[in-house]
N, C-alpha and C positions, 0 to 999 in steps of 0.2 A: 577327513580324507588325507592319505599323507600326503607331504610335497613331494613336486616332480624332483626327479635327480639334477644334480647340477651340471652344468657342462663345462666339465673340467679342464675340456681342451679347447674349447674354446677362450673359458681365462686367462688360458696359457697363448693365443694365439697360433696353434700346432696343430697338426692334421690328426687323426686319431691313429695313423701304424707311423707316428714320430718314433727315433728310436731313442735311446736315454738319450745320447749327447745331444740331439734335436732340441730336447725337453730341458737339459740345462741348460743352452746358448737362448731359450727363449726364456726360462726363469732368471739368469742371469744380467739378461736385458733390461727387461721389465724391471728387478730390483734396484737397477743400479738408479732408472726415472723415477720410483714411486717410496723407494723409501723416505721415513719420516725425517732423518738426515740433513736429507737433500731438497727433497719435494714439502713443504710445508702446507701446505694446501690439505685441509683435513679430509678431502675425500679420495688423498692418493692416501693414505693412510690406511684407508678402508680397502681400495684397493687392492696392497701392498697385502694385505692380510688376504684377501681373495686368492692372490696367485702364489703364495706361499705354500697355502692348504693345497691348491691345486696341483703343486709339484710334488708337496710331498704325498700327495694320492696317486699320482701316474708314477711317481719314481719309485713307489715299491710294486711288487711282482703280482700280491695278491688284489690287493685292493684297486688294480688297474684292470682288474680281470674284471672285479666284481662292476666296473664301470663299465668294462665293454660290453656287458650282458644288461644293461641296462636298469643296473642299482645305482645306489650312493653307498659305498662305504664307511661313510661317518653318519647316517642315517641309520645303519643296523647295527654301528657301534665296531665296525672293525675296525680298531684301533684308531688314536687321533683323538677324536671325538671331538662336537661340534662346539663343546667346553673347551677344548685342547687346540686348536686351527698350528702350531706348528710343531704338534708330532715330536721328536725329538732337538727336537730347535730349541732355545731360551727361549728365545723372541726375539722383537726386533736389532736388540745391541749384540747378539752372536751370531743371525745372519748376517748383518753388515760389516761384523769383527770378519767374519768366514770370508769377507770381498775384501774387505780394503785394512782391515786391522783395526786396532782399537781408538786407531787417533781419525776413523774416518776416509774417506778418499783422498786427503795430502798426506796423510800416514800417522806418523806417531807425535806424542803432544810436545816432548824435550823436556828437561830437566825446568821445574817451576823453583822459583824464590821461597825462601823459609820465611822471610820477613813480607808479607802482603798487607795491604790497607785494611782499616778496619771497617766497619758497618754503620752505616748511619741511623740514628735512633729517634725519635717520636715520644714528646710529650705534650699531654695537654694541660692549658692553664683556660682556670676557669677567670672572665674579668665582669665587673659591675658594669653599666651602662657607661657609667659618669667616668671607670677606668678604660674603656676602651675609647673613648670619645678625647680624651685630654692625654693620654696617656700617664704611664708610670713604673717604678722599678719595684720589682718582684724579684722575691730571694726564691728559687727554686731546687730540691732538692734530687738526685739524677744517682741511681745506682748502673754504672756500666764500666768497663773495662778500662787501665790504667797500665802503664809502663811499669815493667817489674824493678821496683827498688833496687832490691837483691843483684839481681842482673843486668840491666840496666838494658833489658831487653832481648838480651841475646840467648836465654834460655840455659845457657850454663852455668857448673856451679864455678867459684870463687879460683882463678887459675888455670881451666879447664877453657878448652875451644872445641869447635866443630871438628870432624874429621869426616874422611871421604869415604860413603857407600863401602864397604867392602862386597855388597851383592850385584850391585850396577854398576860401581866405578865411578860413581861420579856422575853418571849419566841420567841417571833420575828417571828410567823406562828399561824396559828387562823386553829383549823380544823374543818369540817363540815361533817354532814349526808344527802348525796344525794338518791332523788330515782333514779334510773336507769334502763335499759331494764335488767340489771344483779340484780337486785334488790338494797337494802341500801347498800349505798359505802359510805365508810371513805374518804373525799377528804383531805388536807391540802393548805393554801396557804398563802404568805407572809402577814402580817400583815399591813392593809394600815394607820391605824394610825400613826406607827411608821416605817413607810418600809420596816419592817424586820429587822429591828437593835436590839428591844426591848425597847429602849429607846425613852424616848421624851424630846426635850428640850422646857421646859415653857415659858423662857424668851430669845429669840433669839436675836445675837448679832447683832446690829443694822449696822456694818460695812458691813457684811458680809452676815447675814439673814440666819445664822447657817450654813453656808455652810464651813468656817474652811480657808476658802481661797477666794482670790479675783483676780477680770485681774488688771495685769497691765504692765508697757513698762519696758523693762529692756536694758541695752547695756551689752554685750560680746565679748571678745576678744578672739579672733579666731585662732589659728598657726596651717596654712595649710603645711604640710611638704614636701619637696622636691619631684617631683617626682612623684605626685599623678596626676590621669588620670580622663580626662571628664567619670563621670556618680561614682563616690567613694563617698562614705561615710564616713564622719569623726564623729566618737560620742561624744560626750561628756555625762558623765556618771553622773545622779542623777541633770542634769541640764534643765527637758522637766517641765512639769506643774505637781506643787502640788496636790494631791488626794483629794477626798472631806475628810473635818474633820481633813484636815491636813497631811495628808497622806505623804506619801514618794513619792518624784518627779520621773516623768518618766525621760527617756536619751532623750534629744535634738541632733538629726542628724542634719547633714549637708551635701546636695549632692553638688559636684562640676561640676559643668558647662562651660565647656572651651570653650573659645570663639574661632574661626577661627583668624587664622593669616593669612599676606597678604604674606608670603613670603615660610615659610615652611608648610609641612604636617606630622602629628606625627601620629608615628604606634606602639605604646609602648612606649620604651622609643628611640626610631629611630627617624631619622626627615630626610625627601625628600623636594626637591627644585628643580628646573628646572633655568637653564641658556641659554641665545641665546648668540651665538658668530657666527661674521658673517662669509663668507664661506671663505674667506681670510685668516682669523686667523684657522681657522679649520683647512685648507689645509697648510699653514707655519709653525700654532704652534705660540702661545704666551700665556702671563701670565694674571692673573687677580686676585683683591682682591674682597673675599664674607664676607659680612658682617654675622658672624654667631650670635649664640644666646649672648653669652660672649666671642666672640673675633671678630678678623679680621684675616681670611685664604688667604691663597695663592693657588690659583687654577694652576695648569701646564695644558696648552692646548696642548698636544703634535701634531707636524706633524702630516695631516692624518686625525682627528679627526673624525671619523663619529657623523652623528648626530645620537643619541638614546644611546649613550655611558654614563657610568655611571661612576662618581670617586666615591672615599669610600674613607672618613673619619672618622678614626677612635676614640673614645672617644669624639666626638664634638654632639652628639647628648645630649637628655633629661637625669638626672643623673636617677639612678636607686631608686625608693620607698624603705626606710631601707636600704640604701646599698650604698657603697664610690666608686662604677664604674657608668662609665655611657653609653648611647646607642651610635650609629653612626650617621654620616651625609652621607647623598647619593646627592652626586649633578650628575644631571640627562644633560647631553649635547645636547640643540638642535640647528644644524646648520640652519642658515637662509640663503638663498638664494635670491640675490637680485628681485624684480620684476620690477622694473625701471632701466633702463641704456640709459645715454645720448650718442652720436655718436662716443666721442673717447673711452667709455668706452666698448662701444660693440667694437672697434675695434681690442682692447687691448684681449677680451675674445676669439673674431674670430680667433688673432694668438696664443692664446693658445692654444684652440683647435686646431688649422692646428698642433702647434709643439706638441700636445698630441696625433695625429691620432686619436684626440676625433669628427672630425666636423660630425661624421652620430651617430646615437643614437646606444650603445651599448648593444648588446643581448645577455642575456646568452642561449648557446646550451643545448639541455636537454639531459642528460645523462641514461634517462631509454632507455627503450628496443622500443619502438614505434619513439624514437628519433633518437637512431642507425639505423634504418628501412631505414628511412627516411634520414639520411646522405651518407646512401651507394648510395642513388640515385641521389644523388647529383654530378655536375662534376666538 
């Protein structure tokens, strides 16, 4: 079934025998709160498009006809279309050019600087467990933008300077008189000769092609500091890619990427490990050496050992970021149990068991109230 018609004039907030000027002081209203602009809010955006399309369906002659008979005009494809919502409009930057000009509701933007800051840049460095825990210096290699030799920035050739816009004057923005549905609008907009700098340079430096700056490879050395954790940033300040013109350099990051290691797990500055000792040593007790990150520990198995027991080490983990302490180590106990036993070994376990009163599998009795039930009945 098709959709009902929209109600056009209600979008509009206007009575249906509005006459045009009615219909622009209420589309001009509403534009000036709901465009994208001004209003940031993503469902005035949606709206802003609603009352658009709805002006420009009441402001032509035919398709306001076809509204008052109770169609939709962009339903049956008279002109617009439901692909098209602003009819002969751009869109949103030539409605709002058509109110207030191209610089916006305070008007035009002004002449901008040739020479602007540069961009800040994003490397990753991959580091070992043991490099990012102690730290260390890394040579890294950075292709990005550089102050033109040649020119020494200023985009000129050898002798030659800037000279002023001969389109703008210097003014770095060209303004115009548009017709509009509001009638002659003052537009402004940057100046394409000169981009909106005001200036032009005649004789472009052949290095660089007035750009002020050039790529090229650079090497850096790097001091990752103690301590630092997969996914940090380290900046380095006024060291990213030169601006056009010359400009002041952005900051060159550096995110750290820590590789897994085969032995420990790091939780900060903590580090966990897991050891098997077989069920022998568990139940006797004996000693063992763990190789840690910068030393050799001595492990105590005590008698007993269950398996899922944890030692703690203390100060043997990852050093702390800025700081002269450091985290722990957690060696984590797991007992192994053998799965193969040849005849004298089983035979040796058998009389363990007998001398343990271990040979039937032991139960624990349950202690709630359904267990007591159940024990009283027992004889």
């Amino acid at each position: 079934m098709a959709d009902s018609p929209r109600d056009y004039y209600g979008t509009l907030g206007v009575r249906k025998d509005a006459t045009p000027e009615e219909l622009k002081r209420a589309y001009r209203k509403l534009a000036r709160e709901l465009h994208p602009d001004v209003n940031p809010d993503p469902q005035a955006a949606d709206r802003f498009k609603e009352v658009t399309t709805a002006y420009e369906v009441l402001n032509d002659p035919e398709k306001r006809r076809v509204v008052d008979l109770g169609g939709d005009p962009l339903q049956q494809g008279s002109g617009g279309g439901a692909g098209s919502p602003f009819g002969g409009f751009g869109g949103f930057g030539d409605v709002f050019e058509a109110f207030f000009g191209n610089g916006g509701p305070m008007g035009g933007r002004g002449r901008r600087s040739r020479v602007r800051p540069g961009s800040d840049a994003l490397l990753q460095l991959s580091l070992t467990l043991e490099e990012a825990a102690f730290g260390v210096r890394r040579e890294i290699t950075v292709d990005t933008a550089v102050v033109c030799e040649t020119c020494r920035g200023s985009g000129c050739a050898a002798g030659t300077s800037p000279r002023t816009c001969a389109v703008c004057g210097g003014q770095g923005e060209i303004q115009t008189v548009q017709r509009s549905f509001l009638g002659n609008v003052m537009t402004t907009r940057a100046c394409n000769a000169c981009a909106g700098t005001g200036e032009q340079i005649p004789s472009p430096c052949p290095t660089c092609g007035a750009e002020g700056r050039v790529r090229a490879r650079q090497t850096k050395t790097i001091e990752v500091p103690a301590g630092i954790e997969d996914g940090m940033r380290i900046r380095l300040a006024g060291q990213g890619e030169v601006g056009p013109g010359g400009g002041p350099a952005g900051d060159l990051y550096i995110e750290v990427s820590e590789q897994p290691h085969d032995r420990f797990t790091r939780e900060g500055s903590d580090l966990h490990c897991t050891i098997a000792v077989p069920m022998t040593s568990a139940a006797l007790g004996s000693e063992l050496t763990l190789d840690a990150l910068d030393s050799e520990e001595k492990i105590e198995i005590r008698p007993g050992t269950q398996s899922g027991t944890v030692l703690h080490l203390r100060a043997r983990g990852v050093p702390k970021l800025r700081s002269s302490s450091r985290g722990d180590l957690y060696v984590h106990v797991e007992v192994r149990t053998p799965t193969k036993v040849d005849d004298e070994q089983e035979a040796l376990l058998r009389q363990l068991a007998a001398l343990r009163s271990e040979d039937v599998a032991v139960t624990t009795r349950s202690t709630g109230l359904l267990g007591k039930v159940r024990d009283a009945f027992r004889p």
